[in-house]
C-alpha positions as CSV (number, residue, x, y, z in Angstrom):
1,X,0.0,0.0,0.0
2,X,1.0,3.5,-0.1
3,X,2.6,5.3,2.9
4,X,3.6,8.7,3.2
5,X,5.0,7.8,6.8
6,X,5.8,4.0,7.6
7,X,5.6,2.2,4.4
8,X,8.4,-0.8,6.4
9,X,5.6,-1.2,8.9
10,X,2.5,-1.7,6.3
11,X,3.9,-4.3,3.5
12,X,-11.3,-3.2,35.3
13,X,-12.0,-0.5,37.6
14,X,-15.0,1.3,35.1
15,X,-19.0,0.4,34.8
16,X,-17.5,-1.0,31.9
17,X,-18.0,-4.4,30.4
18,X,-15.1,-5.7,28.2
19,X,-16.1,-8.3,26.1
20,X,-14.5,-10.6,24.1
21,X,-15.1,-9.9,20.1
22,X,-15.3,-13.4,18.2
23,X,-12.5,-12.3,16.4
24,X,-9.7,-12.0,19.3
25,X,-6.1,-13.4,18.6
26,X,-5.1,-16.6,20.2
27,X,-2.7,-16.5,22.8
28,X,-0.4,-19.6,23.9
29,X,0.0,-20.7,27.3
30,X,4.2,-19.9,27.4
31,X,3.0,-16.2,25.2
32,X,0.7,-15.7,28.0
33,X,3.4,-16.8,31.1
34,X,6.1,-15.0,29.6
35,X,4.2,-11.9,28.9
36,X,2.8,-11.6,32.3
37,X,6.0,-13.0,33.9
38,X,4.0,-15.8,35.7
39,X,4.1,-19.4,36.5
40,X,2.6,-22.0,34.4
41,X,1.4,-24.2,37.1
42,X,-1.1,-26.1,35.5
43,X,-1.5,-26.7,31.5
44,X,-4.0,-25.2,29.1
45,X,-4.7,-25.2,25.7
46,X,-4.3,-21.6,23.3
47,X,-6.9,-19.8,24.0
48,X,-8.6,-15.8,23.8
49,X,-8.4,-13.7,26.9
50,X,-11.1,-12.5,28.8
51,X,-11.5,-10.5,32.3
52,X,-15.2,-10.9,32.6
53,X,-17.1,-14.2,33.8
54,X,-20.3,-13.3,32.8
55,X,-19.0,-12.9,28.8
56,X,-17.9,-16.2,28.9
57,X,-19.0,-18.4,25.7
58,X,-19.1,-22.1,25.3
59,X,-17.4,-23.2,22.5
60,X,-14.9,-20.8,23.3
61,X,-11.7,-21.6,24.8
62,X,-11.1,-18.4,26.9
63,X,-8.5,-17.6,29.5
64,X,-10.1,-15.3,32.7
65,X,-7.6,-12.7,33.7
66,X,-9.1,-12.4,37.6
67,X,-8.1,-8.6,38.0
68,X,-7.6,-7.6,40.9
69,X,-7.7,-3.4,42.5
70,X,-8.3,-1.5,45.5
71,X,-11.8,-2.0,45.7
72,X,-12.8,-5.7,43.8
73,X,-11.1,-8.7,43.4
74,X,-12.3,-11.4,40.7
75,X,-10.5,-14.0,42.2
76,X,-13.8,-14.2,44.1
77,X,-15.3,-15.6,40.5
78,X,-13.1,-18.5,40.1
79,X,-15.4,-22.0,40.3
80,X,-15.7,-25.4,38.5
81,X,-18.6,-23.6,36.9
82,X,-16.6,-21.8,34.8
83,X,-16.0,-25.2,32.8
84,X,-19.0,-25.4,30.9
85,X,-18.9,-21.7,30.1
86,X,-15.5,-22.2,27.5
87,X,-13.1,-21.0,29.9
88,X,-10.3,-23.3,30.0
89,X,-7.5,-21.7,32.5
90,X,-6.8,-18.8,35.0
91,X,-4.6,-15.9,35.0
92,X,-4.2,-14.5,38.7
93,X,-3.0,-15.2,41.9
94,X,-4.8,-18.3,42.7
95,X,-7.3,-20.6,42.0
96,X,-10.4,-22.7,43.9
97,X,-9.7,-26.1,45.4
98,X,-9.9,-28.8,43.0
99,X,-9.5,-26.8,39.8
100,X,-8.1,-29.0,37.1
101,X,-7.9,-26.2,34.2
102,X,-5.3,-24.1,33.0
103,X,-3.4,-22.1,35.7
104,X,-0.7,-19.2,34.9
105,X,0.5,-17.9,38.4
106,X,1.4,-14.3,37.9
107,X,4.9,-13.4,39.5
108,X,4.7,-12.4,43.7
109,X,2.8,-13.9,46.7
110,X,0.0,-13.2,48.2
111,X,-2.6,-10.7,46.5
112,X,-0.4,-9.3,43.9
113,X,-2.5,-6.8,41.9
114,X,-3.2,-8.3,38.5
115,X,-4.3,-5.1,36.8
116,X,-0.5,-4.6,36.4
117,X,0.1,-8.0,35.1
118,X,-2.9,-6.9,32.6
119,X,-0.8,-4.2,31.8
120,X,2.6,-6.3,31.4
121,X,0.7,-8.2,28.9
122,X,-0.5,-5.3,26.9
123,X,2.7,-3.9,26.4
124,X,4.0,-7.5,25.3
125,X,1.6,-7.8,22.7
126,X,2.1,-4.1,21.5
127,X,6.5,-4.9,21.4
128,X,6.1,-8.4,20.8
129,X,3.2,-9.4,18.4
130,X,2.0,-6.1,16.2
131,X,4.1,-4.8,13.8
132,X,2.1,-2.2,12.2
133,X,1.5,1.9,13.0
134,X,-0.9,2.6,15.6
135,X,-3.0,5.5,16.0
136,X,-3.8,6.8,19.2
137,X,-6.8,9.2,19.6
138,X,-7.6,11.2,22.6
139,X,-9.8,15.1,23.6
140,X,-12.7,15.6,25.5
141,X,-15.5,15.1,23.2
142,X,-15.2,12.8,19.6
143,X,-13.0,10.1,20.8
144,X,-15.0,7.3,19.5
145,X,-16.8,8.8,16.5
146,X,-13.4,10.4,15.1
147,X,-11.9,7.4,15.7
148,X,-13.7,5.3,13.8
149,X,-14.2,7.7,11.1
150,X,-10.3,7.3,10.7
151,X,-10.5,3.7,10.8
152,X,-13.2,3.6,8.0
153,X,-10.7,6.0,5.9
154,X,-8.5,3.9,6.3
155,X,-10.1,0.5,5.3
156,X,-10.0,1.8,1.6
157,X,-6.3,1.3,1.4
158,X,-7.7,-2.6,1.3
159,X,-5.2,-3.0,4.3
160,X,-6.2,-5.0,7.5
161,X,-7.9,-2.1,10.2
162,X,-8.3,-2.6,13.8
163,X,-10.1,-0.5,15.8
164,X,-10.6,-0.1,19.9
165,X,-14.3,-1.2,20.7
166,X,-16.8,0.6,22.5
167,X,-15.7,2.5,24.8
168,X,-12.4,1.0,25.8
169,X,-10.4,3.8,26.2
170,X,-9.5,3.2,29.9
171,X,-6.1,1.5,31.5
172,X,-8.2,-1.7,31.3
173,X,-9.5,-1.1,27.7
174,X,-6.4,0.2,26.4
175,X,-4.4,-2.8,27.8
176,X,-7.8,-5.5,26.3
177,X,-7.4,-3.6,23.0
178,X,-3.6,-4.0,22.6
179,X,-3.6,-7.7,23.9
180,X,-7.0,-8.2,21.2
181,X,-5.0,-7.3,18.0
182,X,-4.6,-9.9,15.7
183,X,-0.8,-10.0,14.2
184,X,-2.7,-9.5,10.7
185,X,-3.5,-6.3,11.5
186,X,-1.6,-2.9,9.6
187,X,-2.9,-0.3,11.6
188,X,-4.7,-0.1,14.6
189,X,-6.8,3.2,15.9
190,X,-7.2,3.3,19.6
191,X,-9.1,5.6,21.8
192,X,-7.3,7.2,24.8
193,X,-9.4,8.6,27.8
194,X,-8.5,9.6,31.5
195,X,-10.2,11.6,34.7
196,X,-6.4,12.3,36.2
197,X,-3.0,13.4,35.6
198,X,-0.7,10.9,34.3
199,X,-3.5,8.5,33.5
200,X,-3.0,9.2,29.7
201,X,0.9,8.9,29.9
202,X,0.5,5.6,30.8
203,X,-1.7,4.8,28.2
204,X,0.8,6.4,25.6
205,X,3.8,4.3,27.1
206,X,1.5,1.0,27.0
207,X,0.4,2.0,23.4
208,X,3.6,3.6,21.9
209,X,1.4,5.4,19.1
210,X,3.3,6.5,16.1
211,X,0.4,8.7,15.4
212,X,-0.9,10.9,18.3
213,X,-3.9,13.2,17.7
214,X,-5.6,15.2,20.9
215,X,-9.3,16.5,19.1
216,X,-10.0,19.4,21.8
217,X,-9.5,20.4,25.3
218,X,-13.3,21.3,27.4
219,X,-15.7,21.3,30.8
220,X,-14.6,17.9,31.3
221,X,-12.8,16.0,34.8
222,X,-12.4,19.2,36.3
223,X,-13.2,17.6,39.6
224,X,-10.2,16.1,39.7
225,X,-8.1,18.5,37.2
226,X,-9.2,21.8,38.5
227,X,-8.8,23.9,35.6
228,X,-8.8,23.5,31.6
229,X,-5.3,24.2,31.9
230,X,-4.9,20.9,33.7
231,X,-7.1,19.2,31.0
232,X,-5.1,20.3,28.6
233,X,-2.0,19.4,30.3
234,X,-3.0,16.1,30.9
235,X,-4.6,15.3,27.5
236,X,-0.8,17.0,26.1
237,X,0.7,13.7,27.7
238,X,-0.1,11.7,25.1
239,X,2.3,13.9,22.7
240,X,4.9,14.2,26.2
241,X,7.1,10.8,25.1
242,X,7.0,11.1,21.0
243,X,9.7,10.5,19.0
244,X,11.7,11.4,16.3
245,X,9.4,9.5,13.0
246,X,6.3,10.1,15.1
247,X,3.2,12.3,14.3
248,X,1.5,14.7,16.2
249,X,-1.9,15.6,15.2
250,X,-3.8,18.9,16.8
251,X,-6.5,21.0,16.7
252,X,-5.4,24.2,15.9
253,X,-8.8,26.0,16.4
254,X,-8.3,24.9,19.9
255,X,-5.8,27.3,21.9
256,X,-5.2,25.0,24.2
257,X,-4.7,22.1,22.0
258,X,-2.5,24.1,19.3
259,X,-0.3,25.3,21.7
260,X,0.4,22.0,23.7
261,X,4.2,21.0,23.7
262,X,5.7,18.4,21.2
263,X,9.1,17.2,21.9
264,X,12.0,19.2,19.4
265,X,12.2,17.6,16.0
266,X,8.9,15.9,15.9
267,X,6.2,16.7,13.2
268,X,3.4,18.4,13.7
269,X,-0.3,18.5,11.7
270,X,-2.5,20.7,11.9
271,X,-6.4,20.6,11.5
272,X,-9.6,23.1,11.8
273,X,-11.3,25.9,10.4
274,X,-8.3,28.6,10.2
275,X,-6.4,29.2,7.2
276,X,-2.8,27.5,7.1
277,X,-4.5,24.0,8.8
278,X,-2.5,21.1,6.9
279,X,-6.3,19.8,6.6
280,X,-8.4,22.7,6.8
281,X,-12.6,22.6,7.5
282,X,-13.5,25.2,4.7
283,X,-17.5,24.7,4.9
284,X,-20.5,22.5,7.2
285,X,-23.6,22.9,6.8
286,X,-26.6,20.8,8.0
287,X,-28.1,18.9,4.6
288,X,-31.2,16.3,4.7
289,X,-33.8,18.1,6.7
290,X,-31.1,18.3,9.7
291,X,-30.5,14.4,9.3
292,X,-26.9,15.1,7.1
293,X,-23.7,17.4,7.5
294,X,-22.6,18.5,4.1
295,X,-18.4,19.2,4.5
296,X,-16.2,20.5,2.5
297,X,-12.4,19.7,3.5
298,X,-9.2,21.2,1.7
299,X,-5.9,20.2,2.0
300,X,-2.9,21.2,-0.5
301,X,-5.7,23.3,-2.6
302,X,-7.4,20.1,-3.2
303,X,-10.7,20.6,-2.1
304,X,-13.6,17.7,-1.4
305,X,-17.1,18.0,-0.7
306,X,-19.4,15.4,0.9
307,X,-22.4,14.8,3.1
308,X,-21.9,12.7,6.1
309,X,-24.9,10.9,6.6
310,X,-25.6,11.4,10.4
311,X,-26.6,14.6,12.3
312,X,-24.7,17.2,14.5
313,X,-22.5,19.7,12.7
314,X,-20.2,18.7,15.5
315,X,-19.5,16.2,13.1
316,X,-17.4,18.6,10.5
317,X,-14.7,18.8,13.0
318,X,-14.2,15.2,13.4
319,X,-14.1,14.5,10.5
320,X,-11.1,16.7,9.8
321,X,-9.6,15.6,11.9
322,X,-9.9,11.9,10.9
323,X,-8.5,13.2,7.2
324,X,-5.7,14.8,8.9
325,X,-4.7,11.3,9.8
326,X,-5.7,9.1,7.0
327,X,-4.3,11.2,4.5
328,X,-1.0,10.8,6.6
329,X,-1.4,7.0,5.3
330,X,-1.8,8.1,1.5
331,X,-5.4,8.1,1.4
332,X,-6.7,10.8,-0.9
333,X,-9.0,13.8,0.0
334,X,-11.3,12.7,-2.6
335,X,-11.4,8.8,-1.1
336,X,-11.7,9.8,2.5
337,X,-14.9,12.4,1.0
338,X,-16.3,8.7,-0.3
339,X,-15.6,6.9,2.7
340,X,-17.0,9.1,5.1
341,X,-20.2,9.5,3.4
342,X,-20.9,6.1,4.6
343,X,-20.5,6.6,8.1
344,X,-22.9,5.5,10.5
345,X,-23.1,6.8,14.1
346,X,-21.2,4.9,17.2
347,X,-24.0,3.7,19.5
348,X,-25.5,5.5,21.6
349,X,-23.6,8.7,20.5
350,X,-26.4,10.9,18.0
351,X,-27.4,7.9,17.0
352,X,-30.5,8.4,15.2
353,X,-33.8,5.7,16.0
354,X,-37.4,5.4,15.7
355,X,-39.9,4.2,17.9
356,X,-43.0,2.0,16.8
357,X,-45.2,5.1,16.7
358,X,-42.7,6.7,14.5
359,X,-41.2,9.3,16.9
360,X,-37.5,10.3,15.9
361,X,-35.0,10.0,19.0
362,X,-31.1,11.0,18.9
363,X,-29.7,8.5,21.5
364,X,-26.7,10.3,22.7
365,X,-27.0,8.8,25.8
366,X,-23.4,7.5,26.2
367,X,-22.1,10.6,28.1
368,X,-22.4,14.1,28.6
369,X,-20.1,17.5,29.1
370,X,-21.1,21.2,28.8
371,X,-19.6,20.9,25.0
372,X,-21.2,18.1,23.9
373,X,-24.6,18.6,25.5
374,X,-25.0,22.6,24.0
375,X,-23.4,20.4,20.5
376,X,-26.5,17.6,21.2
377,X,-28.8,20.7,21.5
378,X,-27.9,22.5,18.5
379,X,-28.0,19.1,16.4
380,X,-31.6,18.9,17.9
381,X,-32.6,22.2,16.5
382,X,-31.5,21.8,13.1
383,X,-33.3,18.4,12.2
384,X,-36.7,19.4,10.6
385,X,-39.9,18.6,13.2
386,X,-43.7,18.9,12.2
387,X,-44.3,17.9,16.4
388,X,-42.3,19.1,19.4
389,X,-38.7,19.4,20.3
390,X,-37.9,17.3,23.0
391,X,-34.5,17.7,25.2
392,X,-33.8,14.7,28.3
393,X,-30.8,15.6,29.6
394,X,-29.1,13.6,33.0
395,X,-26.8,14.8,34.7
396,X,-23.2,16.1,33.7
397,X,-20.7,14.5,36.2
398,X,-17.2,15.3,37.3
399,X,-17.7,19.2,36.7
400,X,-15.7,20.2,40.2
401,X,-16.6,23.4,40.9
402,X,-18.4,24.4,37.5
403,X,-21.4,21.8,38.3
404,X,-23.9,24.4,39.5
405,X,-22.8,26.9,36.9
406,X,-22.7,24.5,33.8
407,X,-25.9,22.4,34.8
408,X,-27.5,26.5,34.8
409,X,-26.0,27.3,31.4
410,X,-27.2,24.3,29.8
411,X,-31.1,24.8,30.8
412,X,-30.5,28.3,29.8
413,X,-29.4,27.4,26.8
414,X,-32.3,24.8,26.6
415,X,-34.7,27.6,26.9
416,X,-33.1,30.1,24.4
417,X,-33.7,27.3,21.8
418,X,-36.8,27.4,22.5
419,X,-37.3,23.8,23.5
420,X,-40.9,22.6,23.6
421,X,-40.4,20.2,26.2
422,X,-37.2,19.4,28.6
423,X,-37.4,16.4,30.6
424,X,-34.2,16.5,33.8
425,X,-32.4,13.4,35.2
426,X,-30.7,14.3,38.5
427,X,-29.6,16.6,41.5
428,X,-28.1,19.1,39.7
429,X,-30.4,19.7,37.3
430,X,-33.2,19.5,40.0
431,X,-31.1,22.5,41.7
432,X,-30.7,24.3,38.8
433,X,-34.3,24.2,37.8
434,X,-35.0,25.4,41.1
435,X,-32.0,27.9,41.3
436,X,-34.3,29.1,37.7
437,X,-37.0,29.3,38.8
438,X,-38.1,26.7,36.5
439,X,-39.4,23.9,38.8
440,X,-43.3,23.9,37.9
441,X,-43.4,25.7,34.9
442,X,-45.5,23.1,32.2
443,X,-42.8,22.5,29.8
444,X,-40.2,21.1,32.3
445,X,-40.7,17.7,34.3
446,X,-37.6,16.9,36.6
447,X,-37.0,13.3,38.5
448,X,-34.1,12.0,40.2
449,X,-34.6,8.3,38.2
450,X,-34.5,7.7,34.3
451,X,-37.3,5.2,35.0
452,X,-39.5,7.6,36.1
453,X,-39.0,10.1,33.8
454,X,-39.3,7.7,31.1
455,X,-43.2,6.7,32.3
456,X,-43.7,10.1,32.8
457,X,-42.7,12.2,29.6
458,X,-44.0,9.4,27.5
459,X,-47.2,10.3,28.1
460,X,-46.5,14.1,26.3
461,X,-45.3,12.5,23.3
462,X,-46.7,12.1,19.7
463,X,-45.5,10.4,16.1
464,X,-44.2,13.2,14.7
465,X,-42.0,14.0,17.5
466,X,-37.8,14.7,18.1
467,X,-36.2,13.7,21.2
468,X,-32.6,13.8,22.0
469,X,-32.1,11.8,25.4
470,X,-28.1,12.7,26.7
471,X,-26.8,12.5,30.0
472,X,-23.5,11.4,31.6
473,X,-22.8,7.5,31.6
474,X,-23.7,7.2,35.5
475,X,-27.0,8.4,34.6
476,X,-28.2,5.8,32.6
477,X,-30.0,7.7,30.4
478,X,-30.5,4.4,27.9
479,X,-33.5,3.7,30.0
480,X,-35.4,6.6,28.6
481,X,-34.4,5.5,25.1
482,X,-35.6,1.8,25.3
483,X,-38.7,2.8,26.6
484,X,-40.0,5.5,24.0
485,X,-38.3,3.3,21.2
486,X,-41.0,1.0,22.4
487,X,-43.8,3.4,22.5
């Protein structure tokens, strides 16, 4: 294939639940001791590797990793049940009485913590059994939707794509992802989240991308982080430990992004909407009745225009930045124009669905900052509505000090759409709804359950209306969605 950049290279402590995809590599029993510097103490055949009991399949043969951390211990899993559910051996510190499957000891006495042995593994596979470029993909908002727009940009070089699932973009589904690609695999496009300082430096040093893009820098983990200056300093990590051959790829409408620090020598793209962007966003527009984002991208004075089939002109920026990589590869403006306008939405992220009685509904459920949420509600206004506009919003967590101020802003900005009805999931937007005034006025119905408000705003809807149901992850704000998809 062609290569502008590597053409030698191209011839569980979250809610999370990592599963294993029917297409995982096959790991050895010596692969798996030497990798997590454990003792084989008991024999087991080759096998996939999972860290979840209930995901087991029969028919499978799976290796549990029992993770351990400060506050659970899988261990507490291990049975002769596991048997009949494909898993044939243990990674961990022990096993049950009796157990006559596979058993790798991992190295140390006692309860050693097996997240790091998870992590020992990871970086095996990355050193030790793919050989291709790997992209790594992190910002506050558009992690998962830019990421796989890059991935499908890059499938039309007809090479072999892998891309992180879901939402693994954690220390655990960092580590899963690296230890689940296949030694067939060219390039591989991971996701790379954090709530803390130094969480995505570890990621970066598990991963080793060549390619390192941070998307934006917003309202997000200040809890922990205190200020978007800290954001941005700790998304920047992922750029801290480049090296001479890698790639850096920023937002340079983003002052915080554009101006992060890149180690001396390495190269630096640019995308975004100013002039002098390696891949610059020259137009977006909403197209389909609000449904579409017509683009236009220019890079080089090649210009390409395209309609991604999904709505939010959020969307625009992502998908500059997802040619600002592929065309790194020696994909062509024009292709990634043609593969991007068969993009379909990650789940539950403005995803678009219809209930039985025809009412439209934006599931962007997955989670929720002050960015994304005013992006959700913007997307909302544009798609064309015969009925009411509906906005169910949960809760936005890990604010810090901003909650009270950003949950405020948000229903303001709710009501200066003019929103017909706004259903709120949650303390903080109880408070603010009260703070507003707002807490018995006939267009707003607050709960503290998605549940409830479910049974209760369903009652105020009709065929021909739009809902857009977000809300942080906590929230659960899928519940809504299931039950007016229903309706």
């Amino acid at each position: 294939m062609a290569s502008n950049i590597y053409p030698h290279t191209l011839a569980c402590t979250s809610k999370t639940t990592f599963r294993c995809p029917s297409n995982s590599p096959i790991w050895t029993i010596n692969e798996i001791a030497e990798s997590v510097n454990g003792k084989i103490l008991k024999w087991g055949p080759p096998g996939i590797i999972c860290t979840d009991t209930r995901i087991l399949a029969p028919n499978k043969n799976q290796w549990f990793f029992a993770i351990t951390g400060q506050h659970f211990d899988a261990h507490e899993f291990i049975s002769p049940e596991l048997y009949g559910k494909g898993c044939v051996g243990v990674i961990g510190n022990q096993v049950c009485n009796n157990w006559d499957k596979g058993f790798v000891q991992v190295e140390g006495n006692g309860n050693v913590n097996t997240l790091n042995s998870l992590v020992n593994m990871a970086c095996y596979a990355r050193n030790s059994r793919f050989s291709g470029v790997l992209v790594g993909v992190t910002g506050s908002v558009g992690k998962s939707t830019t990421k796989s727009m890059i991935a499908l940009a890059l499938e039309s070089l007809g090479v072999n794509v892998f891309q992180s699932y879901g939402n693994w973009n954690n220390r655990v589904g960092v580590a899963l992802s690296l230890i689940g690609i296949d030694r067939a695999i060219d390039i591989a496009v991971l996701e790379m989240g954090m709530s803390g300082k130094g969480e995505i430096l570890e990621l970066a040093r598990m991963a080793r991308p060549e390619i390192r893009v941070v998307l934006n820098v917003g309202d997000s983990h200040l809890e922990s982080l205190g200020s978007l200056e800290d954001v941005a300093r700790a998304k920047g990590e992922i750029f801290q430990e480049s090296k001479l051959g890698d790639v850096c790829v920023l937002n340079a409408d983003d002052p915080l992004v554009a101006n992060l620090t890149v180690p001396r020598g390495v190269r630096k793209v640019f995308f975004g909407w100013r002039r002098g962007c390696d891949v610059r966003l020259v137009a977006a527009q909403v197209a389909n009745g609000g449904l579409g984002v017509q683009v236009v991208l220019e890079k080089e004075r090649v210009t390409v225009k395209f309609v991604i089939p999904s709505p939010g002109l959020h969307l625009a920026i992502n998908a500059c930045a997802a040619a600002a990589v592929a065309t790194l590869f020696g994909v062509s403006l024009a292709q990634v124009g043609i593969s991007l306008s068969n993009f379909s939405p990650v789940q539950m992220r403005s995803e678009l669905l219809v209930s039985r009685s025809g009412i439209k509904i934006v599931n962007d459920a997955y989670n929720a900052n002050p960015i994304s949420t005013r992006a959700a509600i913007d997307l909302l206004k544009d798609i064309a509505c015969n009925g009411k506009r509906v906005v169910i919003l949960g809760d936005m967590l890990e604010l810090g000090s901003t909650e009270r101020e950003s949950h405020e802003k948000i229903l303001s900005y709710c009501c200066d759409a003019c929103i017909d009805l706004i259903g709120l999931v949650g303390d903080r937007f109880h408070a603010a709804a009260e703070n507003m005034n707002l807490i018995k006025t006939d267009y707003i119905v607050v709960t503290n359950d998605a549940e409830i408000l479910s049974q209760k705003i369903v009652k105020r809807l009709k065929s021909n209306d739009v809902v857009l149901v977000k809300g942080s992850r906590a929230m659960q704000m899928e519940k809504v969605v299931d039950v007016i998809k229903a309706m």
